[in-house]
N, C-alpha and C positions, 0 to 999 in steps of 0.2 A: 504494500500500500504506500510505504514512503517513496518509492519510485515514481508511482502514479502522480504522487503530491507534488514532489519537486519537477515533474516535466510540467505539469500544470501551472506552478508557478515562474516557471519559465519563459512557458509559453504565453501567460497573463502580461509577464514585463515586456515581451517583444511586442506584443499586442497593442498594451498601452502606447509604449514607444512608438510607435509608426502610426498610433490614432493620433495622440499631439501632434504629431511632426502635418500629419495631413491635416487635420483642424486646423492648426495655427500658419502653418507656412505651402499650402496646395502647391501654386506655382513654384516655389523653390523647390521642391519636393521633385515634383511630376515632369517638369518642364525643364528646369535648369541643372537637376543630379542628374535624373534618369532620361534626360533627353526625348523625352515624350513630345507629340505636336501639343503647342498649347491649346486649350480650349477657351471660348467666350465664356463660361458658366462656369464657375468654379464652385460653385456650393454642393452639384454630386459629390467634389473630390474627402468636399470639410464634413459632408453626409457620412461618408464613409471611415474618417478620422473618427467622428465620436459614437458611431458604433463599434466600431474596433475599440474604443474603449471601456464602450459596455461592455460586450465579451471579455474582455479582460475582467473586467466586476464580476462577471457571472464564477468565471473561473476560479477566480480568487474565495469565491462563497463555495464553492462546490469543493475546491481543496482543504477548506477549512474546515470542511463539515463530511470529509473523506468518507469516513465509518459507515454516515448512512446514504450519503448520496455518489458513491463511487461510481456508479451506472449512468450519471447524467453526466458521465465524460464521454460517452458515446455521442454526444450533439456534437462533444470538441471532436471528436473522430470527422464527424461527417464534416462540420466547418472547411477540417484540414483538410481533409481530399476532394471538396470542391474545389476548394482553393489553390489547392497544387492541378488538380485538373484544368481549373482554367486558366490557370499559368503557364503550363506546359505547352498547352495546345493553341494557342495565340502565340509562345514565342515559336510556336513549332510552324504554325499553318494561315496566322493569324496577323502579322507585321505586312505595312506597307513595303513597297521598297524602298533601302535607304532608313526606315524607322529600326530605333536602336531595339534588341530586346533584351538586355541586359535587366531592368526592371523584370518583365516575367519570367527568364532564366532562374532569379533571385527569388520571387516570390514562389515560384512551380519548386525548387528544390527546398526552401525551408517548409510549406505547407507538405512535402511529399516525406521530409524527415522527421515531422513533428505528427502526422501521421502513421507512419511506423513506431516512433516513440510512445503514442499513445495505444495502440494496438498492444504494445509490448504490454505497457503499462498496466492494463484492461486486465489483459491474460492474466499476467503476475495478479492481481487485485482479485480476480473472477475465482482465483486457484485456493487463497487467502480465506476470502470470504465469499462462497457462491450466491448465490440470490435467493430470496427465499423460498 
């Protein structure tokens, strides 16, 4: 179960991290790091900053409260392997030409390692303590 815990609270900080970073600074983010086209609208980008920091909240309750909500790290499962899914497959199939995919590179490989991590994590936890 401390395994489970600590990816989760791992995975809660990077969460957090990249929802401030998009809330507060979109354009520096999307456009100026990661070479993205810029957009006229930028409040999708800050939409998605402060959900990614609710998910992080959610995670952060869910790790703290392991014992009996161990099973509601199955949402974080799915999050992560949409989330490497549609990373992947935009920097794979999905880029103009000339657009950089260095951003989905990034995002498809941490969502696809933090998804095996949690998988792991699951097992280990389901073995611990099975459901009831």
């Amino acid at each position: 179960m401390n395994a489970l815990r600590r990816i989760l609270y791992i995975q809660a900080a990077l969460w957090a991290i990249a929802g401030i970073a998009l809330a507060v600074a979109p354009r520096q983010i999307v456009v100026s790091l990661f070479d993205q086209p810029p957009l006229s609208e930028l409040t999708w980008i800050r939409l998605v900053g402060v959900e990614a920091v609710t998910v992080a909240m959610l995670m952060v309750l869910v790790a703290h409260r392991l014992e009996d909500l161990w099973w509601w790290s199955w949402a974080f499962a799915f999050v992560e392997t949409g989330t490497a899914a549609l990373g992947l497959l935009n920097a794979g199939f999905g880029l103009r030409p000339g657009q950089s995919g260095t951003l989905w590179w990034i995002l498809g490989a941490v969502g696809a390692t933090f998804t095996l991590a949690l998988l792991w994590g699951l097992l280990q936890t389901s073995r611990e303590q099975p459901l009831p």
